[in-house]
N, C-alpha and C positions, 0 to 999 in steps of 0.2 A: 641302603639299597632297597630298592621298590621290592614288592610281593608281586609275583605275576598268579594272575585268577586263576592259570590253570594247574599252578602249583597247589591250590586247595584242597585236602579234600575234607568229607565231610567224618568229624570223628577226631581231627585233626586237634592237639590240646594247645594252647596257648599261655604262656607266661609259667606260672608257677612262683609269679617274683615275692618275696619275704623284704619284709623291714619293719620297721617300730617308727611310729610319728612323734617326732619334738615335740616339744612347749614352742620351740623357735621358728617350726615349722607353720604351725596353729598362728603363733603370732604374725607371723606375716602372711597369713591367708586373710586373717580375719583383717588385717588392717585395709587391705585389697581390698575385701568384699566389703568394706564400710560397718565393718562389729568391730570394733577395738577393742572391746571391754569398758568395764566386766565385766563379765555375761558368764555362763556355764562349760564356756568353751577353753576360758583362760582362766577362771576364777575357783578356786576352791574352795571359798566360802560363799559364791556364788552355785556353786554345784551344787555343796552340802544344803543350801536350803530348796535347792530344787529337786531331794532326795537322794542325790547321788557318790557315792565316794570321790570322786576325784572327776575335772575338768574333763569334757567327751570330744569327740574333734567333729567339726561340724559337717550335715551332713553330702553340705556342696564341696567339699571339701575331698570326700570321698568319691564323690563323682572324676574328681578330676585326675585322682589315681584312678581311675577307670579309664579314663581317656588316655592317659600314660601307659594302661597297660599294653589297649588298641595297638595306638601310635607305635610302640616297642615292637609288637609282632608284626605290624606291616604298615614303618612309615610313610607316610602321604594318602593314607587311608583317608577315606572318607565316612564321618561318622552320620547316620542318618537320624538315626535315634539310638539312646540307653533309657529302660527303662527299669527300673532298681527297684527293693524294697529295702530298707532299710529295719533290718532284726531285730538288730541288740545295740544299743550303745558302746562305742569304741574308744578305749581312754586311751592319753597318751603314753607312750613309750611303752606298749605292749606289740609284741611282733606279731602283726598280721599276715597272713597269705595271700597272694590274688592270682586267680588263673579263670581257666575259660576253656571251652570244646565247641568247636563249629558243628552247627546243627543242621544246615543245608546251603547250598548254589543254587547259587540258576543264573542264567543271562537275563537281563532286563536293556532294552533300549541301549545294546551295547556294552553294556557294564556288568560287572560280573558284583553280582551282588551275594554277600554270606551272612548267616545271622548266626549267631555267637550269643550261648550261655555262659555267662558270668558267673565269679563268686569271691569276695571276700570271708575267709573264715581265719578264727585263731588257729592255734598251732594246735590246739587239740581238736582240729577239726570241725567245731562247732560252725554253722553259716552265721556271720555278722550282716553281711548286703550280700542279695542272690539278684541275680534279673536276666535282662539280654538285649542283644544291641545287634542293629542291621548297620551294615557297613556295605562301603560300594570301592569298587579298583576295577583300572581300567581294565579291558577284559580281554587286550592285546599290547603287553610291555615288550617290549625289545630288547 
């Protein structure tokens, strides 16, 4: 079911969603994205010489649960931009957080446009990826 714009308001939080990333996850991103391995994404002796305990999940990878979170609070959204930082390295099968607050409206050329602060953090609340992202819906749903 579409978001109508005038349902938004500013303060509004979005998502809250929890889960933990696979190895099988990873794997079928990276082979998409043309990393197969090994590399530090699927390898653990790959990791360990790039200093790290254990394989990290890459970090386009993370964008795209970004984009899942969007899409989740108001499918058929239009993503204009995300722009992220990426914190801390994220291993797998560790349950991360992800949510978001709408920061302000306005109408533009008919579209109701919202920009949204982001955040992945661990469960003990640390930020892993913080940013924010402009989105657009139309600005009269029926």
């Amino acid at each position: 079911m579409f978001r109508k714009f005038s349902e938004i308001d500013i303060g509004e939080e979005i998502g809250r969603i929890e889960r933990a990333v696979s190895l099988k996850e990873v794997e079928e991103f990276c082979a998409c994205w043309g990393s197969p391995g090994p590399n530090l994404f699927l390898s653990p002796e790959v990791a360990r010489r790039q200093g790290l305990p254990n394989p990290i999940l890459p970090g386009p990878l993370c964008l795209v649960y970004m984009f899942q979170l969007l899409n989740q609070w108001a499918p058929g959204v239009q993503i204009k931009s995300l722009d992220v930082v990426l914190r801390q390295n994220i291993f797998h099968n560790v349950p991360i957080r992800m949510s978001g607050v709408v920061t302000d409206t306005s109408l533009q050329d008919g579209k109701g446009v919202v920009q949204i602060e982001l955040k992945m953090e661990n469960l003990k609340g640390e930020r892993l990826i913080g940013g924010t992202a402009v989105v657009t819906l139309p600005a009269n749903i029926q």
